[in-house]
mmCIF file of the N, C-alpha and C atoms, coordinates in Angstrom:
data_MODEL
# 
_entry.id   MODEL 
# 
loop_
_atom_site.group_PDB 
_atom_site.id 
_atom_site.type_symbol 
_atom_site.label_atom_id 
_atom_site.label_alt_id 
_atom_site.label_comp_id 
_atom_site.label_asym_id 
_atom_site.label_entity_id 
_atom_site.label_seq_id 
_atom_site.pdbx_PDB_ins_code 
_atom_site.Cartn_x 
_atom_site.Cartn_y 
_atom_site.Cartn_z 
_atom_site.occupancy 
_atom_site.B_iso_or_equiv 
_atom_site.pdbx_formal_charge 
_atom_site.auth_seq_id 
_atom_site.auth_comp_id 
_atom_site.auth_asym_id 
_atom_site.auth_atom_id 
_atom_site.pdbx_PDB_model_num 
ATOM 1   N N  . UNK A 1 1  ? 37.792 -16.283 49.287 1.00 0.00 ? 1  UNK A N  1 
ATOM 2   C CA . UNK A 1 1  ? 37.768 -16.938 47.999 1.00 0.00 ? 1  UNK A CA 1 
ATOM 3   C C  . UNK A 1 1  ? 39.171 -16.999 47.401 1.00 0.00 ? 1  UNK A C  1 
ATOM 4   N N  . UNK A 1 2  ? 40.126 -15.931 47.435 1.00 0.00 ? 2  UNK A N  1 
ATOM 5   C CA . UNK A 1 2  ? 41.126 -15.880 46.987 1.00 0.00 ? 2  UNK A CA 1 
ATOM 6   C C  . UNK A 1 2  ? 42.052 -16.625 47.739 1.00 0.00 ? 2  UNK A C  1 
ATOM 7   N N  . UNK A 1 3  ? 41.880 -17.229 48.916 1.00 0.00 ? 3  UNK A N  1 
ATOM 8   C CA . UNK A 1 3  ? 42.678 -18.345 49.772 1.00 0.00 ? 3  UNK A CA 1 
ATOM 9   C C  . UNK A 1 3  ? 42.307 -19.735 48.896 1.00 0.00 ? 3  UNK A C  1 
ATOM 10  N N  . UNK A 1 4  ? 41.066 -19.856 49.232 1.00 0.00 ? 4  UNK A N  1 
ATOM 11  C CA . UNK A 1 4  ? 40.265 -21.168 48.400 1.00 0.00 ? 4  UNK A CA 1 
ATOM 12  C C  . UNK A 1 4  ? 41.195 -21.187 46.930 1.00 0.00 ? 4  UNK A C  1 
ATOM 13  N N  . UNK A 1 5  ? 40.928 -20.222 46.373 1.00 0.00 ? 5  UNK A N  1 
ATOM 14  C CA . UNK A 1 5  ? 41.437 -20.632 44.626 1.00 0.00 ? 5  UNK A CA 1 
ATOM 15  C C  . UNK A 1 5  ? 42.911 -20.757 44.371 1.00 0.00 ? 5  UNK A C  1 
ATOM 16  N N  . UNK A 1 6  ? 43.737 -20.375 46.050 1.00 0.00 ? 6  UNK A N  1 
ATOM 17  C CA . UNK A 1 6  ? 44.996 -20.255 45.610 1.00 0.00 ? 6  UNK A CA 1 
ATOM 18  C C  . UNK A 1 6  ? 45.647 -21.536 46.365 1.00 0.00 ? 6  UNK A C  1 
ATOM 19  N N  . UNK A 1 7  ? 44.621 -22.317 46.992 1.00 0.00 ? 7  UNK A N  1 
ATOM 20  C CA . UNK A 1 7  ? 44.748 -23.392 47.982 1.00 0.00 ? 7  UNK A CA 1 
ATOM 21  C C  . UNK A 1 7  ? 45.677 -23.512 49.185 1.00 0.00 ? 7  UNK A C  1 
ATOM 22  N N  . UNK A 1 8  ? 45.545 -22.104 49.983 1.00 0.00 ? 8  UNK A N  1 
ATOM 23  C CA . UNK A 1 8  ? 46.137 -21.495 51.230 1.00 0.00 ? 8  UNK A CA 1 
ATOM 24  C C  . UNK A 1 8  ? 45.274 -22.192 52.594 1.00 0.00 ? 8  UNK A C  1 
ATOM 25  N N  . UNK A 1 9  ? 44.930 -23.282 52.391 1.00 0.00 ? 9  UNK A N  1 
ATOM 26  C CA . UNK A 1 9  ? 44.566 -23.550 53.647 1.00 0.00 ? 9  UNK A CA 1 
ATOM 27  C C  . UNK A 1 9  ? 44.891 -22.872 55.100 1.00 0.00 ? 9  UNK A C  1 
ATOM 28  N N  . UNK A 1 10 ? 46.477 -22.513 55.242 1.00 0.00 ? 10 UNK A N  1 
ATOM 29  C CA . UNK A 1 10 ? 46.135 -22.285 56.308 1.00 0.00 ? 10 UNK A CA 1 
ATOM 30  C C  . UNK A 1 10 ? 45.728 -20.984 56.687 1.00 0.00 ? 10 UNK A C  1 
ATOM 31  N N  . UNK A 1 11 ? 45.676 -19.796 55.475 1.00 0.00 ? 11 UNK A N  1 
ATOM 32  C CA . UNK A 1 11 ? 44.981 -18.769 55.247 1.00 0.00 ? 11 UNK A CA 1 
ATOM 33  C C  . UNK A 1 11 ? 43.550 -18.654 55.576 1.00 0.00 ? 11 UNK A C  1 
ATOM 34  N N  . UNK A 1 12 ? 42.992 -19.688 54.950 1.00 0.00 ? 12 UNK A N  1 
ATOM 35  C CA . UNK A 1 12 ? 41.846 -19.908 55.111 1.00 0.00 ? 12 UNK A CA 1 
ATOM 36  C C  . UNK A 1 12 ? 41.454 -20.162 56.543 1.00 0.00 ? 12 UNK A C  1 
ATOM 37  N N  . UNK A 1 13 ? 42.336 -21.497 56.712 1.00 0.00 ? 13 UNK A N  1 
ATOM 38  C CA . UNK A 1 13 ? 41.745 -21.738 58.243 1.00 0.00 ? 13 UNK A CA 1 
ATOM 39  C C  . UNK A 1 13 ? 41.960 -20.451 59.139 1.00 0.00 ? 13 UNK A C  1 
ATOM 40  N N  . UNK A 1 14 ? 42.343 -19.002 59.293 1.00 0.00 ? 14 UNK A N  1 
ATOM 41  C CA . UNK A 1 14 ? 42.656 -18.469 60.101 1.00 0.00 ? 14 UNK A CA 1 
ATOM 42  C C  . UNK A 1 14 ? 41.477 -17.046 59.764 1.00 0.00 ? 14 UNK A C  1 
ATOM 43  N N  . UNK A 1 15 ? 40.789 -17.543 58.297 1.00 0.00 ? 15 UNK A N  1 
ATOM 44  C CA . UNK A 1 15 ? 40.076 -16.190 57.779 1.00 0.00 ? 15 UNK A CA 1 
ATOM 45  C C  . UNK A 1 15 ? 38.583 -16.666 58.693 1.00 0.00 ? 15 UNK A C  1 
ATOM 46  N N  . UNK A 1 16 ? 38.414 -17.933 58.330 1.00 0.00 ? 16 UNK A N  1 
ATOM 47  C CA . UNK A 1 16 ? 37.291 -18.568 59.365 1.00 0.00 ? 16 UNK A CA 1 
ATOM 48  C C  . UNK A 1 16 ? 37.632 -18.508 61.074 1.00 0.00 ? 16 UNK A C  1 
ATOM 49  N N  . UNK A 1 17 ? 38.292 -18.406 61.229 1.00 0.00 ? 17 UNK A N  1 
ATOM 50  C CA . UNK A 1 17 ? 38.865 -18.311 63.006 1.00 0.00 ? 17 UNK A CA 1 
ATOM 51  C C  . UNK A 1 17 ? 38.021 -17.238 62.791 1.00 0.00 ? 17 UNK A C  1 
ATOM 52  N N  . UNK A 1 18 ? 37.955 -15.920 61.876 1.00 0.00 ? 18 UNK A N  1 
ATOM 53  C CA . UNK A 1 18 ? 38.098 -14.764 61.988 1.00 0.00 ? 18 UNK A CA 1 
ATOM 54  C C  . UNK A 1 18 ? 37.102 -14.325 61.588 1.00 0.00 ? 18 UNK A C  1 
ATOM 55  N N  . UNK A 1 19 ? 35.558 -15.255 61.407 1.00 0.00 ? 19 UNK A N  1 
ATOM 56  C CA . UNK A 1 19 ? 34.567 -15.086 61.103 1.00 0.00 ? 19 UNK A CA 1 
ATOM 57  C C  . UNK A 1 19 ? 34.091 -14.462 59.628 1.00 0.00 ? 19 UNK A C  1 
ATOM 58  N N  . UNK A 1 20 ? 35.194 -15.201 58.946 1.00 0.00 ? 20 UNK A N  1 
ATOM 59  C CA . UNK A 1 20 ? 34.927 -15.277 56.932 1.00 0.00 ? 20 UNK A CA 1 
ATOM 60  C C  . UNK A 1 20 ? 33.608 -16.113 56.831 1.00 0.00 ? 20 UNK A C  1 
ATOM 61  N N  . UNK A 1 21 ? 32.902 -15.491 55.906 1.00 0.00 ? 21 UNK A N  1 
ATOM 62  C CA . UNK A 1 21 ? 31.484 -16.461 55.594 1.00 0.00 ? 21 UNK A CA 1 
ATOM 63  C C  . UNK A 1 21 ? 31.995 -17.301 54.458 1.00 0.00 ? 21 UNK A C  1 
ATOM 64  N N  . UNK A 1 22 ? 31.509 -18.654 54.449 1.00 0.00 ? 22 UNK A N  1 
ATOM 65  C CA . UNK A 1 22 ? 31.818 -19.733 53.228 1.00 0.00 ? 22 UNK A CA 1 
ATOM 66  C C  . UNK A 1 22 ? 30.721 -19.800 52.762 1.00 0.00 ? 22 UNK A C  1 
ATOM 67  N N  . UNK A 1 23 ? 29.661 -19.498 53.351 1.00 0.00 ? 23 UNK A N  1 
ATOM 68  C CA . UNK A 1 23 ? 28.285 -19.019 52.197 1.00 0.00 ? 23 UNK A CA 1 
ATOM 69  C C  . UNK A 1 23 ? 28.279 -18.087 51.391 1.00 0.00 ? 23 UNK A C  1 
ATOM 70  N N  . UNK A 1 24 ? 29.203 -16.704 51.255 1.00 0.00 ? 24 UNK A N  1 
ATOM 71  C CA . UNK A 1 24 ? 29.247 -16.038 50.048 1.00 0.00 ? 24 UNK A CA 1 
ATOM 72  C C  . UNK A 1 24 ? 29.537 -16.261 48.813 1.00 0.00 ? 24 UNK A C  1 
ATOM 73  N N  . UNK A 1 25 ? 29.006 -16.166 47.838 1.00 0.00 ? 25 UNK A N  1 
ATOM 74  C CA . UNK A 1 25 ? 29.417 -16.085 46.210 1.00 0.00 ? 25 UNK A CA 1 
ATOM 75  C C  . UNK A 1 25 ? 29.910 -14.898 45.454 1.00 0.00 ? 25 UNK A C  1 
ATOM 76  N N  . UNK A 1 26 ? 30.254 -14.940 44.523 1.00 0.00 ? 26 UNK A N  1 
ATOM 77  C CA . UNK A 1 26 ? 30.944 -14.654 43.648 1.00 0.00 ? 26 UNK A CA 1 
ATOM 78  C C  . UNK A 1 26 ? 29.621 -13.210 42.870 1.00 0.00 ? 26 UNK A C  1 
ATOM 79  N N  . UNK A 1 27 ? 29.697 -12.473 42.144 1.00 0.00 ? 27 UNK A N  1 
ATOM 80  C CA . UNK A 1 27 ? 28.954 -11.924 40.765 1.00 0.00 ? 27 UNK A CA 1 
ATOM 81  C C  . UNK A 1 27 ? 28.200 -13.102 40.423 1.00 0.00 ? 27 UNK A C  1 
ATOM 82  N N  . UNK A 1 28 ? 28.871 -14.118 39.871 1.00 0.00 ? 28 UNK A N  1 
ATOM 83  C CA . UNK A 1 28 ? 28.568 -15.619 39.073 1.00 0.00 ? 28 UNK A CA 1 
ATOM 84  C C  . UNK A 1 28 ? 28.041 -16.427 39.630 1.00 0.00 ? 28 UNK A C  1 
ATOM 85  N N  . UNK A 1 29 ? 28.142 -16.530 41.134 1.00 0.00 ? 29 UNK A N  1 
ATOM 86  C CA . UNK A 1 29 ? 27.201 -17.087 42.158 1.00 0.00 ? 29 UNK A CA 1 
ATOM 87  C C  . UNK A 1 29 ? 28.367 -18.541 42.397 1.00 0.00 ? 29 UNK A C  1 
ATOM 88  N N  . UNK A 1 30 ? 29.662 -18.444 42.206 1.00 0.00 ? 30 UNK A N  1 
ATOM 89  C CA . UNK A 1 30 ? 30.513 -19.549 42.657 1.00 0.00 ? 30 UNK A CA 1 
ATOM 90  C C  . UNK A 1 30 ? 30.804 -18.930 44.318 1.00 0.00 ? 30 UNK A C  1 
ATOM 91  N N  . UNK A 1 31 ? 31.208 -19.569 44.966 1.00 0.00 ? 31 UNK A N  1 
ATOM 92  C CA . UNK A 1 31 ? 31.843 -20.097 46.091 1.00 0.00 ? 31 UNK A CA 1 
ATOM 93  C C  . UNK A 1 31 ? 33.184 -19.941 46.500 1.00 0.00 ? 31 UNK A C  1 
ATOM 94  N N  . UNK A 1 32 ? 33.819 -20.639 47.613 1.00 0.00 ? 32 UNK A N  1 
ATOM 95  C CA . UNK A 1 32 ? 35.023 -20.386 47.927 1.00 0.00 ? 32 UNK A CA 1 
ATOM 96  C C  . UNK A 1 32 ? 35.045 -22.387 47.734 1.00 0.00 ? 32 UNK A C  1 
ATOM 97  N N  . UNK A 1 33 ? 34.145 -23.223 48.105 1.00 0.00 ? 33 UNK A N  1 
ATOM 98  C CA . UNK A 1 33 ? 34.012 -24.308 47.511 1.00 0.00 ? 33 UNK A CA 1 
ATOM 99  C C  . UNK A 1 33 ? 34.209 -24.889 46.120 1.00 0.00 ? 33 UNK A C  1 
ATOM 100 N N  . UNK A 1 34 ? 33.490 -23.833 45.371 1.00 0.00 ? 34 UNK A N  1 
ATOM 101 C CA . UNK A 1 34 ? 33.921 -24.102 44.064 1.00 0.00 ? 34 UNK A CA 1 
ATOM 102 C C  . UNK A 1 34 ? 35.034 -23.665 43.104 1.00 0.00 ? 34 UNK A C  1 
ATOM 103 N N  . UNK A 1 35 ? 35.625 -22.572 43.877 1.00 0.00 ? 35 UNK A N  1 
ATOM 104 C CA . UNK A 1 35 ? 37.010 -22.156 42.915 1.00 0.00 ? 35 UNK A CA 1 
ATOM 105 C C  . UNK A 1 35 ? 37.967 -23.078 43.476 1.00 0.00 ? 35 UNK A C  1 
ATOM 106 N N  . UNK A 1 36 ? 37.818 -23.588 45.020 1.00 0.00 ? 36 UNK A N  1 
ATOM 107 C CA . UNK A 1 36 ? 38.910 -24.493 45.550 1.00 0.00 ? 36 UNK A CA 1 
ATOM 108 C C  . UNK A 1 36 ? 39.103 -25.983 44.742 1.00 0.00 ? 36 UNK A C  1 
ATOM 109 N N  . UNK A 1 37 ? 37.450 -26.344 44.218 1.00 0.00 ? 37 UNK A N  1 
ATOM 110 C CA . UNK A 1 37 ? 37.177 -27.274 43.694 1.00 0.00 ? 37 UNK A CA 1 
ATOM 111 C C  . UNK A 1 37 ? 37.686 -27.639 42.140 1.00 0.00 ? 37 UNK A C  1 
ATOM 112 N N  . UNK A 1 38 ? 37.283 -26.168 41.434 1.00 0.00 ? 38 UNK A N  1 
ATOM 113 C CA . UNK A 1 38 ? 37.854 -26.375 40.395 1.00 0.00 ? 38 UNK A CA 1 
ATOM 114 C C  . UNK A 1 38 ? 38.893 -26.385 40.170 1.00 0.00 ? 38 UNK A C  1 
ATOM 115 N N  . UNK A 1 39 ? 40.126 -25.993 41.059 1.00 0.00 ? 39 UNK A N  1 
ATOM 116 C CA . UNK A 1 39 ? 41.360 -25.895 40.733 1.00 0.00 ? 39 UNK A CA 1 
ATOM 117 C C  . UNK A 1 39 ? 41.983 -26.469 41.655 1.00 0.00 ? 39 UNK A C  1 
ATOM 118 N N  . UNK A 1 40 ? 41.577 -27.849 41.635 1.00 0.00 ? 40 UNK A N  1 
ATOM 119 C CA . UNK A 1 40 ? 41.821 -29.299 42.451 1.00 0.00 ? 40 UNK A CA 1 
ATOM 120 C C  . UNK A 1 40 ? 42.937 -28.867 43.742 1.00 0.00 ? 40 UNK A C  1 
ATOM 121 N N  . UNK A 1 41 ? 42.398 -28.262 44.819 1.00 0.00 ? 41 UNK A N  1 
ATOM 122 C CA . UNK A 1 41 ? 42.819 -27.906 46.023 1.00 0.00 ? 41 UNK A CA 1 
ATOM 123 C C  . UNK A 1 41 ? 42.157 -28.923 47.062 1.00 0.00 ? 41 UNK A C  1 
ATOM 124 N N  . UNK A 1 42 ? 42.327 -30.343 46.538 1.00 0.00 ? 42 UNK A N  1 
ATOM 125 C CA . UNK A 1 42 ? 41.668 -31.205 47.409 1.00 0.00 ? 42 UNK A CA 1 
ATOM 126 C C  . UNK A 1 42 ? 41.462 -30.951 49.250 1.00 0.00 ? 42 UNK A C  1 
ATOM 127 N N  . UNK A 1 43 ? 42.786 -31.143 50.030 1.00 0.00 ? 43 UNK A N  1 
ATOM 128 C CA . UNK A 1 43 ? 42.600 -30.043 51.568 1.00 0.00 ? 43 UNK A CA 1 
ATOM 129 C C  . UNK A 1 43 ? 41.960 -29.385 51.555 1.00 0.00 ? 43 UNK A C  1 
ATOM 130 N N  . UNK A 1 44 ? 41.599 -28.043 50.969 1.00 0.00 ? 44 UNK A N  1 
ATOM 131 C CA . UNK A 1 44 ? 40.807 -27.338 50.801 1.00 0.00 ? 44 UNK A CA 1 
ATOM 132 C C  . UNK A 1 44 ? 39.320 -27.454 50.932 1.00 0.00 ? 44 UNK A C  1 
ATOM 133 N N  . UNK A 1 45 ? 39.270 -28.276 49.495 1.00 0.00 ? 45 UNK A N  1 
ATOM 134 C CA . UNK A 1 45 ? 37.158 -28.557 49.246 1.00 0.00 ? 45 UNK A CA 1 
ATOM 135 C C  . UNK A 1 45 ? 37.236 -29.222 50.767 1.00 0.00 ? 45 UNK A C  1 
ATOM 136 N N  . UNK A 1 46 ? 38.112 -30.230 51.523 1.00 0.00 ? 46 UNK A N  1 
ATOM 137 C CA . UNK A 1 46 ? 37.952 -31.141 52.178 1.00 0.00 ? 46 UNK A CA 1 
ATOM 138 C C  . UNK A 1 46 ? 37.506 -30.243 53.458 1.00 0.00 ? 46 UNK A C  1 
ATOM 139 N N  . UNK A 1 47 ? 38.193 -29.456 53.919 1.00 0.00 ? 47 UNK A N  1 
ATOM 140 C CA . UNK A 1 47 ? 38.184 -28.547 55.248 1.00 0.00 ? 47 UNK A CA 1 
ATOM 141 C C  . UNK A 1 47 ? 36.884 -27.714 55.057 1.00 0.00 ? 47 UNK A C  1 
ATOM 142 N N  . UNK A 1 48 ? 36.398 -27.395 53.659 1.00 0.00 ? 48 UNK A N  1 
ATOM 143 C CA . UNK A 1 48 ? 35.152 -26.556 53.694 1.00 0.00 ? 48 UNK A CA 1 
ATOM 144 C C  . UNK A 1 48 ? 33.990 -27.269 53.668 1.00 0.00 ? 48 UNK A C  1 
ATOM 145 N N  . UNK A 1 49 ? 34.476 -28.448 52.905 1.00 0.00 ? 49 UNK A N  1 
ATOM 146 C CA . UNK A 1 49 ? 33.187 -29.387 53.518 1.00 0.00 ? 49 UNK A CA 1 
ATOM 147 C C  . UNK A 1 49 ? 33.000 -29.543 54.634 1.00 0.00 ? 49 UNK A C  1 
ATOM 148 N N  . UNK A 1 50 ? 33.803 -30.057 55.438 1.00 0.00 ? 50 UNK A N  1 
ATOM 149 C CA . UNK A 1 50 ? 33.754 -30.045 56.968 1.00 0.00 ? 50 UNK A CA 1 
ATOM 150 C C  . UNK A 1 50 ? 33.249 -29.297 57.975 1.00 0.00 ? 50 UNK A C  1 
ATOM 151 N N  . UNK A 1 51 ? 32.980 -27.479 58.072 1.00 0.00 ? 51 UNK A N  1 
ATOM 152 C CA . UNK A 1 51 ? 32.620 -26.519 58.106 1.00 0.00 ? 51 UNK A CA 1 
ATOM 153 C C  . UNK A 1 51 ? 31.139 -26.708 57.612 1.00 0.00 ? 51 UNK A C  1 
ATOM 154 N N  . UNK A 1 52 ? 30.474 -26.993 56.625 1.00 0.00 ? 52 UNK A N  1 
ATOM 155 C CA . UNK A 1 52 ? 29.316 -27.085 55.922 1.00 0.00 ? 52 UNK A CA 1 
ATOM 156 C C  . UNK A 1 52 ? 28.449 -28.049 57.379 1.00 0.00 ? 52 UNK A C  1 
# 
C-alpha cells in the first residue's frame, strides 16, 4: 500500500513478483488501488488493474 500511495511502481512491481496480495485493505477497508487512485498515480491504478 505504501508503494501504491507513494506511486513506486517499480516497488510495487517487485512486491508482487514477491507474492504481495492486492486484495488486502486497509482498517477503513481501502486498497492499494485506492490510495494509488486517490493520489492520481495513474501507472499505478493502471498496472493494478491489470493484475485484477
Amino acid at each position: 500500500m505504501t508503494a501504491a500511495v507513494e506511486g513506486q511502481l517499480d516497488v510495487l512491481k517487485t512486491l508482487i513478483a514477491y507474492g504481495a496480495d492486492l486484495d488486502m485493505v486497509d482498517i477503513d477497508g481501502e486498497s492499494s488501488l485506492d490510495f494509488a487512485s486517490l493520489d492520481g498515480h495513474t501507472a499505478v491504478v493502471e498496472y493494478i488493474e491489470s493484475k485484477e
